[in-house]
C-alpha positions as CSV (number, residue, x, y, z in Angstrom):
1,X,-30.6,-25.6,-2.0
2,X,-29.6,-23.0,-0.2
3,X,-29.1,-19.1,-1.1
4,X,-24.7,-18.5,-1.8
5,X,-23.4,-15.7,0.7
6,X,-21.2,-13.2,-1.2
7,X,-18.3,-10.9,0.7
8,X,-16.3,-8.7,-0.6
9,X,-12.2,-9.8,0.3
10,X,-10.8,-7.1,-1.4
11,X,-13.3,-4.0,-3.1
12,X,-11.5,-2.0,-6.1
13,X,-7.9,-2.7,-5.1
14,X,-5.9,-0.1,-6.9
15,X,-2.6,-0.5,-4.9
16,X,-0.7,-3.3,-3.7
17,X,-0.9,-4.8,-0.6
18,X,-3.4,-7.5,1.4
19,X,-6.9,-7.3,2.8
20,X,-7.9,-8.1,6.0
21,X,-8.0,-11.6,6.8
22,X,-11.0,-13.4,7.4
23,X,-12.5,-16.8,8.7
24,X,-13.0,-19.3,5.7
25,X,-16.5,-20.9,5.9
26,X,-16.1,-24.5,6.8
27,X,-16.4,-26.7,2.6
28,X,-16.2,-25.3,-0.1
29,X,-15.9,-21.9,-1.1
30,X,-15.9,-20.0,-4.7
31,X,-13.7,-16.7,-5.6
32,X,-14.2,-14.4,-7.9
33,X,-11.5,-11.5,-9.0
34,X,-12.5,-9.2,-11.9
35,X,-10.5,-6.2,-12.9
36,X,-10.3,-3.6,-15.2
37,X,-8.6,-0.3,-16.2
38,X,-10.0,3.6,-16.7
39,X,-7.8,4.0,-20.0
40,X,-5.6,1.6,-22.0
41,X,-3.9,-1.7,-21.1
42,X,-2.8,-2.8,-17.4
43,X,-1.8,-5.9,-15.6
44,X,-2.6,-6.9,-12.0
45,X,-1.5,-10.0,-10.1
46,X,-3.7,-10.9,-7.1
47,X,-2.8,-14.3,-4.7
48,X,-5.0,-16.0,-2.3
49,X,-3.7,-17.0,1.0
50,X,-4.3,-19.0,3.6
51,X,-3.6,-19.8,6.8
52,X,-3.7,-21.8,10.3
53,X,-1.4,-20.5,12.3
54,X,-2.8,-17.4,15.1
55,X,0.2,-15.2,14.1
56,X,-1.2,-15.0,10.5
57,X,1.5,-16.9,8.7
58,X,-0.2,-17.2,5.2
59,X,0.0,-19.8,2.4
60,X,-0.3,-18.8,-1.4
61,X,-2.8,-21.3,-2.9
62,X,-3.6,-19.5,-6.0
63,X,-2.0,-16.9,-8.1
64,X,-4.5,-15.2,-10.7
65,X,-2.6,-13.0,-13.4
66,X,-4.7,-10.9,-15.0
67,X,-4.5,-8.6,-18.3
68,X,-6.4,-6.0,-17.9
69,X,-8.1,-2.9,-20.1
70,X,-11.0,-1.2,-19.6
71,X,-13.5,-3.7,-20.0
72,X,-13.7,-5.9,-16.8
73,X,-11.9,-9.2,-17.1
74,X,-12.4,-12.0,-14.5
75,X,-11.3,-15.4,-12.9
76,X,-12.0,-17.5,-10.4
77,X,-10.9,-20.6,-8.3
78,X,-12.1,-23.1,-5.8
79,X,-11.1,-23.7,-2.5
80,X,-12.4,-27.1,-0.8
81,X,-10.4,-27.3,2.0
82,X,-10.8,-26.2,5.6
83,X,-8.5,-23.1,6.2
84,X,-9.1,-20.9,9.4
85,X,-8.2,-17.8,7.5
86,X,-8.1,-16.3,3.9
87,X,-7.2,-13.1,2.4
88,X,-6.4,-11.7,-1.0
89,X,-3.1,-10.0,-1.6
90,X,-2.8,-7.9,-4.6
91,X,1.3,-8.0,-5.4
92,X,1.6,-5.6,-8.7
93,X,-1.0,-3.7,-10.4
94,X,-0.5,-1.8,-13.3
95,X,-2.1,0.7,-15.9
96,X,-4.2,4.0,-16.2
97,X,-6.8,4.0,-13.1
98,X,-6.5,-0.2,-12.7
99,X,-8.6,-1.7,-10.0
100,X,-9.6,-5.3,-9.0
101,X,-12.3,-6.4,-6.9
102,X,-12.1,-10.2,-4.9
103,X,-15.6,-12.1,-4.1
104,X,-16.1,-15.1,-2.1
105,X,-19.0,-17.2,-2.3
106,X,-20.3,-19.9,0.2
């Protein structure tokens, strides 16, 4: 079997707003957000979107809602189908020095 590739879509995320976009790997493809605060409780909602279309017209195809405090929480999804782009899009983030962090494996 072969050794997984890991990248980095979005790297301690601590203000909303979406990374850069990048080519999906052709099959299937793993993500990975974890999150966490530097004091008390927070919240942080991350989506990951895809997309076809040259002029960057993105898809949601998974919301991840996570609570977050300061030990690291995490989620993750699967993506089997062939997309020419992806990103992650953090859309509210919340609490005392709250970060996330998205990974994609393939």
């Amino acid at each position: 079997m072969g050794q997984i590739i890991v990248a980095k879509l979005l790297n301690a995320a601590t203000a909303t707003g979406a990374g850069s976009s990048c080519d999906k790997p052709r099959g299937s493809c793993t993500y990975h957000i974890i999150g966490s605060t530097t004091a008390g409780a927070g919240a942080a909602t991350v989506t990951l979107e895809v997309s076809n279309d040259e002029t960057d017209n993105f898809l949601v195809v998974k919301t991840f809602n996570l609570v977050l405090g300061t030990s690291i929480v995490g989620d993750g999804f699967e993506v089997t189908a062939s997309w020419q782009k992806i990103r992650a899009n953090v859309t509210a983030i919340s609490g005392t020095g709250a970060s996330v962090t998205v990974y994609q494996g393939f």
